[in-house]
N, C-alpha and C positions, 0 to 999 in steps of 0.2 A: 156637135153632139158628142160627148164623153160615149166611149165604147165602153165594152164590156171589158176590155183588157186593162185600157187606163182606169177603170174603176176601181178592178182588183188588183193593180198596183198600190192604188191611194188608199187601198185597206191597210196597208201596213203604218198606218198614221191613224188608224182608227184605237178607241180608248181599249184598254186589254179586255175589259169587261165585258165588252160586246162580242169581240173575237173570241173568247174563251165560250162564250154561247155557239156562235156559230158555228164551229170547226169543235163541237163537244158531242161526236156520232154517240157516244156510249147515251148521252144522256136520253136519248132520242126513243131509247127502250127499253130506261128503266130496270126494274129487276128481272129482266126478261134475259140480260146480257150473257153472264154463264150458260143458259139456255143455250144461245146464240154460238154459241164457242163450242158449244160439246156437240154441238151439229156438226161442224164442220170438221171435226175430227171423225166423229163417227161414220159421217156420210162418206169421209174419205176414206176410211176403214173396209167400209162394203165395197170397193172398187178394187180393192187390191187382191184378192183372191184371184178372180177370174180376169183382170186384165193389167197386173202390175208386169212390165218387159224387162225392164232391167232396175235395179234398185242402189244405191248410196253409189253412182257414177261420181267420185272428187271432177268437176270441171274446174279447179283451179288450186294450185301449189302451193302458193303462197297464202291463203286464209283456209285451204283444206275443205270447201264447202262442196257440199255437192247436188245432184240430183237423181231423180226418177223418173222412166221414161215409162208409160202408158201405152198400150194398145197398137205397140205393133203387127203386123203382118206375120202371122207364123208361116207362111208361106216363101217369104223375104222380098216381097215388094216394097221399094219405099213407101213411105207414106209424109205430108205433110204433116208438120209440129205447131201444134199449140201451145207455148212458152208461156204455162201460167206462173206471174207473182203474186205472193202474197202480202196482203195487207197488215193491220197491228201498229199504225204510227210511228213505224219502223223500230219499233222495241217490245215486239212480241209476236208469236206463230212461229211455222215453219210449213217445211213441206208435208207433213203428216196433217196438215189441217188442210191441204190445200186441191185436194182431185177431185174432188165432189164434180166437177164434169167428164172424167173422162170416163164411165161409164158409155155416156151420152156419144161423145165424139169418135170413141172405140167403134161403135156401130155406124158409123157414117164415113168406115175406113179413114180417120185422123189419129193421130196420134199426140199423146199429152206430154208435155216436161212438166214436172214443177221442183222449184229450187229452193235449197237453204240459202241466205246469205248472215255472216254476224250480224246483230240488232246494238242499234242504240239504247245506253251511252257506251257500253263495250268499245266498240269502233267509232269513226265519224260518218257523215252521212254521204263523206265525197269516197271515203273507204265502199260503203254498202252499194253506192253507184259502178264504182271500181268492181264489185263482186258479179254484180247484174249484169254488164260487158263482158265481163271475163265469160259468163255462162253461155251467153248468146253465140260468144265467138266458137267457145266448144261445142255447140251443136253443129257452127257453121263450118269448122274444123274437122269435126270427128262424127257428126250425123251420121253419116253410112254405115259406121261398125255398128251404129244400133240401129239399126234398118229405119234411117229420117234422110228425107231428101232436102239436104240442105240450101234447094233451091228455092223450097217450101214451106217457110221460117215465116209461123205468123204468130203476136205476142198479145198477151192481157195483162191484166193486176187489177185488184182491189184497194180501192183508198192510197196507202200510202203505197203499194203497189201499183196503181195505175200510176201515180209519179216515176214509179222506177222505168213503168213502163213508156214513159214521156220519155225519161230520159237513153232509153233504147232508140226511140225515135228524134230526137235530137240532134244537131249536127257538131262535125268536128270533134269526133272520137274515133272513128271508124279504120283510119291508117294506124294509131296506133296498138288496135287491137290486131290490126290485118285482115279485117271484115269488107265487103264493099261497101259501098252508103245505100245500098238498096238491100241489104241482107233482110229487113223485115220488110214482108209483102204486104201484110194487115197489121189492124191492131185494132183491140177491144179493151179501152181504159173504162172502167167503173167507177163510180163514186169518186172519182180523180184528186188529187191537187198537183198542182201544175203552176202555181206563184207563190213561191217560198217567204214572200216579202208579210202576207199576214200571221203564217205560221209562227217565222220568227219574233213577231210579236203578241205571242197567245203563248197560252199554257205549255203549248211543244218544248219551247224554246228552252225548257226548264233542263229537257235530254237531249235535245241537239245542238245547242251552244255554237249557233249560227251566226258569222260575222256579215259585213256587208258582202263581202266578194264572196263567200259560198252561198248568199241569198240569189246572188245573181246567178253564177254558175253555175246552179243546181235547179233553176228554175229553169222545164223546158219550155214554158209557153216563150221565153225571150230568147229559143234559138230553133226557132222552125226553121227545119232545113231545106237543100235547095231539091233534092230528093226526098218526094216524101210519098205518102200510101196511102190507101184507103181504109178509114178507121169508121165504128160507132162507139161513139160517145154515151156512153149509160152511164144512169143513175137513178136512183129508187124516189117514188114518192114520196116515201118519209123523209128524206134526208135529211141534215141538220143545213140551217140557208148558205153556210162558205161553201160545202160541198158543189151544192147545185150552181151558186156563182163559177166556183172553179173551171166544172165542168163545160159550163156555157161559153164562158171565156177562151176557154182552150179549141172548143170549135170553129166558135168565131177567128180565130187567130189561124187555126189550121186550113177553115174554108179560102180563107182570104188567102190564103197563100195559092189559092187553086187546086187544093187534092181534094177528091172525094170524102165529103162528110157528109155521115146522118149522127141525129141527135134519136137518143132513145131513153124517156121517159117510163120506168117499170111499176106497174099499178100495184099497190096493193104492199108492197114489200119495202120494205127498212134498208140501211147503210150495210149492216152485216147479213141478213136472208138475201135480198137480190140475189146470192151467188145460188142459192138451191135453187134459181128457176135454171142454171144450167145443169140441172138432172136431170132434166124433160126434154128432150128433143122437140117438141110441139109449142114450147112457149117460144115468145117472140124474141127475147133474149138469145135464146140457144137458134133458133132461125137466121137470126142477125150474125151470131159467129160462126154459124156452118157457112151460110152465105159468104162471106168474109173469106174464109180457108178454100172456096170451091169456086171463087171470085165470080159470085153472084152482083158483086161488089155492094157497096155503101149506096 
């Protein structure tokens, strides 16, 4: 029986035309899209007043990127970090679109990162991976001076963000950052991709100018590591169909390995809203990630 991994491997031999359908989120909602975009900035706008802790942290020297840390302990207790990425195909967003939960997590004593990294074509995509290490490792580095207990390092992303966030969970990075290989305790990819191999032959490939060896080594479903964590796997009922392959696939791949997985299916909600159910601490989404940070587990 062909798995779900060997399938979306053999996508990358499928005709462009079909891929450029599948892996085409925007088209999925139409002129809804803008819509969609000025939510997530705005939504992340109402968060900063009453729970922004520290703002434009550079966690890295060399591309100057930085981040904002969410809903510490004014008291100075540590707290666990939710290391959210943002999504955009990797050539669009930032952190300013990107907290729309930490409202949420704020009140359930967590605390939120969310990061710039340069976008595509600016940089390449093993650079933007390179920026996503770099951040993870300054949490795991310098957590305490923002009251984050760097023992408590758990991570998301959206779309091309949940990729980044595969490849946080990836193996064979980790000494060169200086991280341990268990530095992330969870993780919540969304709307994922995780096999670079159809990407590169779709529409993407136009901005990320993918050869063979960075299809490979960019893709984290082909480096589950030997340490790994307890993740849920989201993705919205609408999605566009690579999405939800992707996702699937990477479950499969991560179950198989032996780490706790759930699969979570979001009713109702599209490729880019999914993320407003993490406003609500009572949808299932946001129960899944509290769980996750309070090791309810998967």
């Amino acid at each position: 029986m062909t798995t779900l991994t060997e399938q979306l491997a053999a996508e990358g031999q499928w005709p462009r035309e079909q891929l450029d359908i599948d892996y085409n989120a925007r088209a999925t909602v139409g002129d809804r899209f803008a819509d969609q975009m000025r939510a997530y900035r705005e939504t992340s706008d109402e968060v900063r007043a009453p729970w922004l802790s520290h703002a434009d942290i550079v966690y890295d020297d060399d591309s100057g990127q930085a981040l904002d840390i969410f809903g510490v302990d004014p008291a100075g207790a540590l707290r666990p970090v939710f290391l959210f990425i943002h999504g955009g195909y990797w050539r669009a967003l930032s952190k300013n679109d990107s907290a729309m939960m930490a409202g949420t997590l704020s009140q359930e004593g967590i605390a939120t990162a969310v990061i710039d990294y340069r976008l595509s074509p600016e940089v390449s995509l093993a650079e933007i991976v390179r920026e996503v290490r770099a951040a993870l490792a300054f949490l795991w580095k310098n957590g305490r001076d923002y009251g984050i207990d760097a023992e408590r390092i758990h991570i998301g992303g959206s779309s091309a963000g949940a990729h980044l966030a595969g490849m946080l969970l990836a193996r064979g990075w980790h000494s060169t950052f200086g991280v341990p290989e268990d530095v992330v305790k969870s993780a919540l990819p969304m709307s994922g991709l995780f096999d670079l191999a159809p990407i590169a032959a779709s529409f993407a490939q136009d901005w990320l100018s993918l050869d063979a060896q960075y299809t490979a080594e960019l893709s984290p479903i082909r480096h589950v590591p030997d340490i790994g964590c307890p993740v849920v796997i989201a993705w919205a009922e609408g999605e566009a169909p690579g999405f939800k392959r992707q996702s699937k696939a990477f479950a499969e791949a991560w179950s198989n390995a032996g780490y706790a997985t759930r699969m979570l299916e979001v009713p109702g909600r599209n490729h880019f809203d999914i993320l407003m159910e993490l406003r609500d601490g009572n949808t299932a989404l946001s129960k899944a990630l509290i769980g996750l940070v309070k090791g309810s587990s998967a």
